[in-house]
N, C-alpha and C positions, 0 to 999 in steps of 0.2 A: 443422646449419650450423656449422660451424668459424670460429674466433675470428678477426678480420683479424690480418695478420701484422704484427709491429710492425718498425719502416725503423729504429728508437732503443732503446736496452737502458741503462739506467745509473740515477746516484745524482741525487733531487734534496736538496738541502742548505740548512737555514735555520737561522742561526744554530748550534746546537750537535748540530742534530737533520737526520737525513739518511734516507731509505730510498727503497727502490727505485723506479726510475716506469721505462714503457714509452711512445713516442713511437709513435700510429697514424694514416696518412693519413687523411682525414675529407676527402678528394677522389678521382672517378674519373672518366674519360672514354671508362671500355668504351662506352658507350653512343650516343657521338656519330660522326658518319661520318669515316672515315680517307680520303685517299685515298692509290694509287701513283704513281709516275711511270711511264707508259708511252712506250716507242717508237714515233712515232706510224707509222713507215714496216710495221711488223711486229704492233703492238699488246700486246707483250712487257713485263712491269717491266722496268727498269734499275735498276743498282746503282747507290750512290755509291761513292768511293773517294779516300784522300788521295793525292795528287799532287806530288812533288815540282817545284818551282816553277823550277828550273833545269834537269832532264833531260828534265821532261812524264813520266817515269815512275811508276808505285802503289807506295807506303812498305807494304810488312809490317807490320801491329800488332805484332809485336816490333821494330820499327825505328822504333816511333815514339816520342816524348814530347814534355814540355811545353816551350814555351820562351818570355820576356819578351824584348819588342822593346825594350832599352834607348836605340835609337841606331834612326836610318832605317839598316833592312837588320841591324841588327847583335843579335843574340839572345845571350841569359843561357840556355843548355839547362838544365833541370831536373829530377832522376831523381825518379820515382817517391818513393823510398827516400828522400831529399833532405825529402819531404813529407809523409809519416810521420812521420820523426825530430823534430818540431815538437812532437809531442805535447800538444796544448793539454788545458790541463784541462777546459774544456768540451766536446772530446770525448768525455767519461763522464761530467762530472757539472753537471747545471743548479743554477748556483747565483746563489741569490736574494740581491740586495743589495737592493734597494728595494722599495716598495711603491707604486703611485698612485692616487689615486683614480678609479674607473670613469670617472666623469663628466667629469674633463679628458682623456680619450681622444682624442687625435686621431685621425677614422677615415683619412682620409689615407695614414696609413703602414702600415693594415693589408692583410697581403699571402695569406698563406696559410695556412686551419687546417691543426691538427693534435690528434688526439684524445691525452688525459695519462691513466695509467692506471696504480696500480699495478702493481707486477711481479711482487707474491705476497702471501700471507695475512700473513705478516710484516710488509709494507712500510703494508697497509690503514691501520691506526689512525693516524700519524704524518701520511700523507695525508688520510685525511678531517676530521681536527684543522685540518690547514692551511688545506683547502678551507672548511671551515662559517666557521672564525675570518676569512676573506678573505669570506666573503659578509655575513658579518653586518656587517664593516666596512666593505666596497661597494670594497674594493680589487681593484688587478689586479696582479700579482708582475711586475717587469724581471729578465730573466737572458740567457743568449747559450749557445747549443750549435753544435755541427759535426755538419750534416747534408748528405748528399752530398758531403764532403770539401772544403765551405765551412762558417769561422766566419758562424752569423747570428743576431742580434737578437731575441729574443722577448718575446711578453706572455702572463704566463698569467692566465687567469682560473676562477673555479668554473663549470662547468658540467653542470646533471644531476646524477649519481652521480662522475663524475668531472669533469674540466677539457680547458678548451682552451687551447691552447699554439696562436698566431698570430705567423707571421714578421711580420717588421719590413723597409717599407723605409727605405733607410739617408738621413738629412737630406739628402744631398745628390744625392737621385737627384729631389727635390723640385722643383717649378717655383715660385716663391714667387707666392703669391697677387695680390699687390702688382704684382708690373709686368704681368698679365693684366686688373686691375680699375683699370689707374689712368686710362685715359681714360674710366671711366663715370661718369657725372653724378647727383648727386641728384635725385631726380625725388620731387615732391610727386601726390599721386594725391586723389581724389575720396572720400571717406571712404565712400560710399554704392555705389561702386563695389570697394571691399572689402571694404564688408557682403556686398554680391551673393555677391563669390569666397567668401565663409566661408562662404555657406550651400550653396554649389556643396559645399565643401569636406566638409561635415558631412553632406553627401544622399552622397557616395561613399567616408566613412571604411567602413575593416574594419581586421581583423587581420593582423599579418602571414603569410602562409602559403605560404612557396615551393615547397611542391608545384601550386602553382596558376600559380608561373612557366611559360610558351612560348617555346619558341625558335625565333620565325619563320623566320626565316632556315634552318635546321638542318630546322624541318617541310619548304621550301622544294626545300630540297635532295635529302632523301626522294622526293616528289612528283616532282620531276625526273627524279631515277633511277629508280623504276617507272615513269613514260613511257617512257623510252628502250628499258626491259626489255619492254616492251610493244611496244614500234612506233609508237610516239604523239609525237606534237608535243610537248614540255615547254610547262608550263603559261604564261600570257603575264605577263609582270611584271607587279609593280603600277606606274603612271603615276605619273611624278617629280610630287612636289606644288611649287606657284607659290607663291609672295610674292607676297599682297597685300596693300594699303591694307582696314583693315577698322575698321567705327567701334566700340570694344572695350565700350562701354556697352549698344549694343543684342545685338552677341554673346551677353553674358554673362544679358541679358537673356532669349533666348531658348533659353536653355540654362537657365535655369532653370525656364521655361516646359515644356521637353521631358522636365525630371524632375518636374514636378508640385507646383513650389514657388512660393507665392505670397511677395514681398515688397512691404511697402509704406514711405513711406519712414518715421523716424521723427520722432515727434509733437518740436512746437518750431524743428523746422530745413527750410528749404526744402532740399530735391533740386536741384543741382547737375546742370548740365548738362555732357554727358560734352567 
């Protein structure tokens, strides 16, 4: 099996010490169903095509490029060439100015891995130095590269033999928590009724293990299309679930009942009714 191919080639850089690292996706979607656009009159793919907005006629990819709506209607056109000439240094090289601790992580802004990797036998030692010294310290590296011919945000961390380099989204692509939570009210709850949830909770801890993720939806869609391949009715949705009024003491009650867990309540305090 052949090495994935890496989308990133360059220098990472800390303090006075620098060697080579390769940037490899640590995502794919061969696996998941695509579909096309068909013409429903003929059942044919159609193409897309850019369109000039004033003739209705198709732009040649050689007649096309970028351009910034500085003004309603009025565009900044920008050459290719123009966006090159930029030459940012983190387009070669990842370079670490800080360091943070794992555990003020916010997961929030994490957007996309990507596997870190040396680029040669050369580059090894310099990296696994940085990596062990970054685990043992429980840090994760801030730096910013141009991938796909955008500047973006990363955090790298140790992981395995090598590291993961995860995009960053940017603070202000954020919804702040604050105006989503601020009509919720404190709510005081039943002490005995969160003993319940914890042992609920402790009859269905595991490990994490995302080979064990489903993608219903996605099996859903499968299913569907071999009916059709078949001559078969697709299969019948699941029924929208209702909002009810439900008394959440006895629920939890009998939920513990159906994993085989006796609680009683504890010695000293009467049980609180729900």
């Amino acid at each position: 099996m052949s090495a994935p191919r890496a989308i990133w080639k360059g220098f990472m850089k800390f303090g006075s010490v620098s060697c080579g690292v390769k940037i490899v996706g640590a995502t794919g979607e061969s696996s998941k169903i695509h579909f096309r656009i068909l013409n429903r009159k003929d059942g044919l793919p159609v193409k897309s095509a850019y369109v000039d907005e004033g003739t209705g006629e198709a732009v040649e990819p050689e007649d096309q490029i970028k351009g910034f709506e500085a003004d309603k209607d009025d565009f900044i056109p920008i050459e290719p060439d123009e966006i090159k000439a930029l030459k940012l240094t983190s387009e070669h090289t990842l370079e670490i100015g800080e360091f943070v601790p794992v555990a003020e992580i916010d997961t929030r802004y994490l957007e996309k891995p990507y596997y870190l990797i040396p680029a040669d036998e050369a580059s090894a030692e310099a990296f696994n130095v940085l990596r062990e010294a970054m685990k043992s310290k429980r840090v994760a590296a801030r730096s910013c590269v141009v991938l796909y011919q955008r500047g973006r945000e990363v955090l790298i961390q140790p992981f395995g033999k090598g590291m993961l380099l995860t995009e960053l989204r940017d603070h202000s692509e954020m919804v702040s928590e604050a105006s989503v939570f601020e009509g919720l009210d404190k709510q005081d709850y039943d002490p005995d009724l969160l003993e319940i949830a914890g042992l609920l909770i402790d009859k269905k801890a595991t490990t994490f293990d995302p080979s064990k993720f489903e993608d219903k939806y996605e099996n859903a869609l499968i299913a569907m299309i071999e009916a059709k391949r078949k001559g078969k009715k697709p299969p019948m949705a699941a029924p929208r679930p209702r909002a009810k009024v439900i008394d959440l003491a006895d629920v939890l009650r009998k939920s513990l009942a159906k994993e085989g867990i006796s609680a009683k309540p504890r010695a000293g305090r009467k049980r609180k009714s729900a």
